[in-house]
C-alpha positions in Angstrom: 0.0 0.0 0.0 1.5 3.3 -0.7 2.1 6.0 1.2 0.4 8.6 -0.6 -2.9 8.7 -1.9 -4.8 10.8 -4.4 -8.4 11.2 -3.8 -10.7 14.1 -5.2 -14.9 14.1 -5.6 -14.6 15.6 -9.5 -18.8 16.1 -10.0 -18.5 17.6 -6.8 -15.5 20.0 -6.9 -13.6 18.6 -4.0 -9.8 18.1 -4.9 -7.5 16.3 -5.9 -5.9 16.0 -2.2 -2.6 14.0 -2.0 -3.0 13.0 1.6 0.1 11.1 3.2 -1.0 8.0 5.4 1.8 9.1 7.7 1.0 11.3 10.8 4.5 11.8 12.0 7.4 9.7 12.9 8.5 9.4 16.6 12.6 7.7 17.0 12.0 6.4 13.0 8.9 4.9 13.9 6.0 6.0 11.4 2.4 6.8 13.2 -0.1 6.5 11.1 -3.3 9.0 10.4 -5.1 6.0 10.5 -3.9 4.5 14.2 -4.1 9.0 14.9 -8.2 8.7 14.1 -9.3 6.0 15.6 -7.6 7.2 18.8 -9.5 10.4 18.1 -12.6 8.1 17.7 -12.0 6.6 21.1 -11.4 9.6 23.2 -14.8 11.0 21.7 -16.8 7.8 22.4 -15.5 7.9 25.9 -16.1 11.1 26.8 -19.7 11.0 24.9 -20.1 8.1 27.4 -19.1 9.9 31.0 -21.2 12.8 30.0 -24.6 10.6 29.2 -23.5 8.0 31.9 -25.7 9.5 34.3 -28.9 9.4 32.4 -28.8 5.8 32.3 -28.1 5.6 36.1 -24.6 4.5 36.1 -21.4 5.9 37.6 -18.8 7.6 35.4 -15.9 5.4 37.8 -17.8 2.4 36.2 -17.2 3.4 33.0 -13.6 4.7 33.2 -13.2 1.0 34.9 -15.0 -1.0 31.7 -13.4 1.2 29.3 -9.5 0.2 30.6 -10.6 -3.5 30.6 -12.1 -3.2 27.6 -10.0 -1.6 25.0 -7.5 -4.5 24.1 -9.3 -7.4 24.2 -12.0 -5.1 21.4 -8.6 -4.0 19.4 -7.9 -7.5 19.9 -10.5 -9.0 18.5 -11.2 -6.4 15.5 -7.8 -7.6 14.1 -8.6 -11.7 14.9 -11.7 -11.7 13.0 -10.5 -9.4 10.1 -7.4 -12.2 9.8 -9.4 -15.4 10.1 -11.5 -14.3 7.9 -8.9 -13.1 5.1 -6.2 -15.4 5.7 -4.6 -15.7 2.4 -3.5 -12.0 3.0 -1.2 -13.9 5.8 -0.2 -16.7 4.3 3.4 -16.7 2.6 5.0 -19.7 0.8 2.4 -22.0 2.3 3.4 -20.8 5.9 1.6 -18.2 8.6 3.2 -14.6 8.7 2.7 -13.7 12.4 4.1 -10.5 11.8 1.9 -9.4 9.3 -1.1 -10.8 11.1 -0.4 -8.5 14.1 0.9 -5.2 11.8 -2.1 -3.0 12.0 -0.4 0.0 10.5 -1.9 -0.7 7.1 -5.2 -1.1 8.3 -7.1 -4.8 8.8 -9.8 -4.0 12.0 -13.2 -5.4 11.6 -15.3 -3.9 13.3 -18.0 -6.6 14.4 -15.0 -8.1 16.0 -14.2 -5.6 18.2 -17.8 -5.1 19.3 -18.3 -8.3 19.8 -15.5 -8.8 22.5 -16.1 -5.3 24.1 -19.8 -6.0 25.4 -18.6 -9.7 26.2 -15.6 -8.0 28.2 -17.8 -5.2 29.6 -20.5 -8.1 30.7 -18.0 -10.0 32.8 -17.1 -6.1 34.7 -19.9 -5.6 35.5 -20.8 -9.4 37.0 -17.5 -9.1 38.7 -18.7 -5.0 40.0 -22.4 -6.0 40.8 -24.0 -3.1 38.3 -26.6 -3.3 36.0 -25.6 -5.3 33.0 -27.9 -3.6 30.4 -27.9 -0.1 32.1 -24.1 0.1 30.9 -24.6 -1.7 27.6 -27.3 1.2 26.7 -24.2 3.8 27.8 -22.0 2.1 25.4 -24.3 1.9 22.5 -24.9 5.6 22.7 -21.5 6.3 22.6 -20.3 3.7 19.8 -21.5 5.3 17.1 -19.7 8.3 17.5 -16.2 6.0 17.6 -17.3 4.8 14.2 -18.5 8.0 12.8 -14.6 9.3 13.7 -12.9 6.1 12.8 -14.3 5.6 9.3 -12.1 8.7 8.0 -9.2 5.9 8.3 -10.4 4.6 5.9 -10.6 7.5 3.9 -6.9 8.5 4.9 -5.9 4.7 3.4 -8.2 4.7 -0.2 -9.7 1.4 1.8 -13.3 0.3 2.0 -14.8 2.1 -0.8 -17.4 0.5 -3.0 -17.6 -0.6 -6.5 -17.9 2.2 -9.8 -20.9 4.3 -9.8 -22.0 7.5 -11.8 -23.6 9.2 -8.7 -22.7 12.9 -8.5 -20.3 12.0 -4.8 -18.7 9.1 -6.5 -14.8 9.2 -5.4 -11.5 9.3 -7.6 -8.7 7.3 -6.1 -5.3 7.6 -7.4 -7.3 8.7 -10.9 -9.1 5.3 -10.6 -13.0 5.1 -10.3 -15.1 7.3 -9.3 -16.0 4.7 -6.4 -19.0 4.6 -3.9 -17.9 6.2 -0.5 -18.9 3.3 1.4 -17.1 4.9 4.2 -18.9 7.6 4.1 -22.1 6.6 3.9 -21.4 4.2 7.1 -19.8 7.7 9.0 -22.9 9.0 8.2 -25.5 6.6 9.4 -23.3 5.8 12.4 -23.6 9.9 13.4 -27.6 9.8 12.8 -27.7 6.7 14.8 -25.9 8.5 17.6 -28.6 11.1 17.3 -31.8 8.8 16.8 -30.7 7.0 19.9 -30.0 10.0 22.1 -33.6 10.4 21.1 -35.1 7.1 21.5 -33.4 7.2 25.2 -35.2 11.0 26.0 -39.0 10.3 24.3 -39.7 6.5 24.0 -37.6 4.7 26.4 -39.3 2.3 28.6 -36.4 -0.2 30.1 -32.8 -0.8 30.2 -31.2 -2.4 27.3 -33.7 -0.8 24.7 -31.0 1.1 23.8 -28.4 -1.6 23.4 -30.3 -3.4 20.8 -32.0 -0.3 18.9 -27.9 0.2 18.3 -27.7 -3.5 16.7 -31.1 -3.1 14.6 -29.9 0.3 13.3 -26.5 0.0 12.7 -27.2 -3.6 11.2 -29.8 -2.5 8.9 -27.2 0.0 7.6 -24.2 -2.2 7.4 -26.2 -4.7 5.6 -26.9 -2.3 2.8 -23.7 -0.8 2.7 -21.6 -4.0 2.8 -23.4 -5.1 -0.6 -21.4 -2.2 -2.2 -18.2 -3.0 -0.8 -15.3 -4.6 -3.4 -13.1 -5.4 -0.1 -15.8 -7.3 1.9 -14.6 -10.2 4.1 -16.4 -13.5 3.2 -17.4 -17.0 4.6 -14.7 -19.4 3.9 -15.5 -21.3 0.5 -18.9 -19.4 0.2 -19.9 -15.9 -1.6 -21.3 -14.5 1.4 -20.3 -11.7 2.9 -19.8 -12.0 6.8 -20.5 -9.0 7.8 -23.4 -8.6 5.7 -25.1 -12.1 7.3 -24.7 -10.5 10.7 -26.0 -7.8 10.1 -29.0 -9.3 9.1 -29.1 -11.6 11.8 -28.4 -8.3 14.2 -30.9 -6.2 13.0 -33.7 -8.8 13.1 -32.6 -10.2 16.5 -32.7 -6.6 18.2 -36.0 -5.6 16.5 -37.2 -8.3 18.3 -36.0 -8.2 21.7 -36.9 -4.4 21.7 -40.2 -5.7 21.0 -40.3 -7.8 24.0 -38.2 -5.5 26.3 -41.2 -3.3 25.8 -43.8 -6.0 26.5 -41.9 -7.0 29.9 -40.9 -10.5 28.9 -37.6 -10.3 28.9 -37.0 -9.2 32.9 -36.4 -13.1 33.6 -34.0 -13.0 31.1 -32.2 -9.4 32.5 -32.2 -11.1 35.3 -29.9 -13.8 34.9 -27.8 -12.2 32.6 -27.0 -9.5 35.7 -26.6 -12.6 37.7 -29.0 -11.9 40.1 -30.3 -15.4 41.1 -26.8 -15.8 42.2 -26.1 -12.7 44.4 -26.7 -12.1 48.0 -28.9 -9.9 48.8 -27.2 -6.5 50.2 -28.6 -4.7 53.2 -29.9 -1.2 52.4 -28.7 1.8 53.7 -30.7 3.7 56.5 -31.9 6.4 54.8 -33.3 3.8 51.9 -35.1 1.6 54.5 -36.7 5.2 56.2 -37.8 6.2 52.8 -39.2 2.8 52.3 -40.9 2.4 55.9 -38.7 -0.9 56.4 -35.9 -1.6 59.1 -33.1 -4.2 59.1 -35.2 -6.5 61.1 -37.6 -6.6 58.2 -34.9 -8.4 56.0 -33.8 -10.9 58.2 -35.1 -14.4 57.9 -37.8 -15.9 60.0 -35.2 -17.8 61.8 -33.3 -15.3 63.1 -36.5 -13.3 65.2 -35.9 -13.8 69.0 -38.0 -13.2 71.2 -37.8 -9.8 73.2 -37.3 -11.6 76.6 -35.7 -14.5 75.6 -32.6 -13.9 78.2 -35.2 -13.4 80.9 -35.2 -16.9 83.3 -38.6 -17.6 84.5 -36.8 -17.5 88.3 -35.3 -13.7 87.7 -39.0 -12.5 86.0 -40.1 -13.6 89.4 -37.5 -11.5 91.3 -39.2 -8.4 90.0 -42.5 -6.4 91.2 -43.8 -3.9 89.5 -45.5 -1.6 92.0 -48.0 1.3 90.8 -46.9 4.6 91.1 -46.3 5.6 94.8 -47.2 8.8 96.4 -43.4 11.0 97.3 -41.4 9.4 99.6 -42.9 5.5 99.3 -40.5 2.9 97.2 -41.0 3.0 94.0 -40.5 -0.7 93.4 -39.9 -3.8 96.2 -37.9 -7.0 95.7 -40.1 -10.1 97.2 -38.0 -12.3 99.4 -37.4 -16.1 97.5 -39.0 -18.0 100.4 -42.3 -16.2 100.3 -44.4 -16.0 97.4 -47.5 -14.9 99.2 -46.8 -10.9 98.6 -45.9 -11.6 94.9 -48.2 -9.8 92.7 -49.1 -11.1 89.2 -48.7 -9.2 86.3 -52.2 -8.8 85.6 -53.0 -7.7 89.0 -50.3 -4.8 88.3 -52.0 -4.1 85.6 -55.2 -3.4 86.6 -53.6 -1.5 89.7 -51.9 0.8 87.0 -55.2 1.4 85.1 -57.0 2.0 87.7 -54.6 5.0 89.3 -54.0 5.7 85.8 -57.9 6.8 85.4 -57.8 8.9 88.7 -55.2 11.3 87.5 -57.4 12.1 84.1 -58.5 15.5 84.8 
């Protein structure tokens, strides 16, 4: 691949542009515009992520915490599924090049891999953090599209990932070859509307967690299945003329039309449920101020087992050792101990009671 590239929209009046894929060079080392714009891509997705965090309910140190674990294993697996799925570009003299499977300067990320791993990774956070599974999913899906509306201008920087010839008035001239369908742009595009249809969908229609999460798959699988079918570098099912992506995004788009459906309904809470884990976890004791608010205490949580009763310390022999007397006029005992050998002044309890009544009734003005 060379170095420079000449693109230019002729119908259009845009160029020619000779656009270097090299950003700058740090000890000899080249950094590419490409590696340059999906870091660009990134940093906006996260920060478009802290700032709506909060509207979804979850905390912004949960998502600086999924977004660290995340990153690599999602870089990790964009570049795994774009080389098994293109592995002649990595096979030399009937051998495997690791070093050109793991060179990413030219390009080679796919990005249904890296989504894939990053909302497997991000599941397994938040089991291991306790926080709702779907509430962060419909953070991250908000804040994808943006990291993909950036990113695509790699491949604009590289002459990758156009489409075949076409005769449209924004078809694109690369290296005086075509003009080509902007299939990058077209995906930058949709990616940036779905970023605002789904800042929408979360303000006005919005019902549950996780609506979010799979409006993202319908929407951007509707629009990748279009747009892959005009690809000329598409990645394909081994021995088969289907495009990959295109079959999941299909698959996607029908799957998350369908559980949106349902989300909506309420039939999928059984479902939530055991995806957040929560036949497995404990259940944690609420703070104060949430069982006030609630009108609950601690003791309402505990198991039947554990209720004691008031008195239980209380021996029959010490409950016997006490007298309650009425009250006394000034100066008289308030309260006598009956000696052990001599029951006969021992009053019961229900004769104190009516004793306590009955003086209580005099003093009523």
């Amino acid at each position: 691949m060379s170095d420079t590239n000449t693109i230019e929209f002729p119908e259009l009046g845009l160029g020619p542009w000779d656009i270097n894929r090299v950003a700058f060079s740090i000890f000899g080392l080249d950094v590419y515009w490409y590696g340059v714009i999906i870091a660009i891509g990134l940093f906006l997705s996260v920060a478009s992520g802290l700032w709506y965090c909060k509207k979804c309910g979850v905390k912004a140190d949960d998502i600086i915490d999924a977004v660290l674990i995340c990153v690599i294993p999602a870089f990790i697996g964009a570049r795994v599924f774009y080389v098994v799925f293109s592995l002649d570009k990595y096979v030399v003299n009937g051998r495997f090049s690791w070093a050109d499977a793991i060179d990413t300067r030219d390009g080679g990320l796919a990005i249904y891999g890296g989504i894939i791993v990053a909302f497997a990774v991000g599941w397994l956070v938040c089991r291991r953090k306790k926080i709702d599974v779907f509430a962060v999913f419909d953070v991250a899906a908000v804040c994808f599209p943006i990291g993909q509306c950036i990113g695509r201008w790699g491949n604009f920087v590289n002459a990758e990932a156009h489409g075949g010839q076409t005769s449209l008035p924004w078809g694109m001239m690369i290296n005086g070859q075509g003009p080509y369908h902007p299939t990058f742009l077209y995906e930058s595009i949709w990616s940036l509307l779905g970023f605002v249809m789904l800042l929408l969908y979360g303000r006005y229609i919005k019902k549950n967690s996780g609506e979010q999460f799979f409006a993202y798959f319908a929407w951007y699988g509707i629009g990748r299945a279009f747009i892959e079918g005009l690809r000329t570098d598409s990645l394909y099912v081994p021995g088969t003329s289907l495009r990959i992506s295109q079959i999941l995004g299909i698959v996607f788009a029908v799957v998350s039309i369908v559980c949106v459906i349902l989300l909506r309904l309420g039939r999928l809470e059984k479902v939530k449920a055991a995806i957040n884990g929560a036949k497995s976890r404990k259940r944690r004791p609420q703070p104060a101020a949430v069982q006030a608010a609630a009108g609950t205490s601690s003791e309402d949580s505990k198991p039947q087992s554990e209720y004691k009763p008031l008195f239980s310390d209380i021996t029959e022999k010490s409950a016997k050792d006490v007298i309650i007397n009425p009250i006394q006029p000034d100066g008289a005992p308030e309260a006598q101990t009956a000696p052990e050998a001599d029951n006969g002044g021992a009053q019961t309890d229900d004769e104190s009671t009516e004793r306590s009544d009955a003086d209580g009734s005099d003093n009523i003005g």
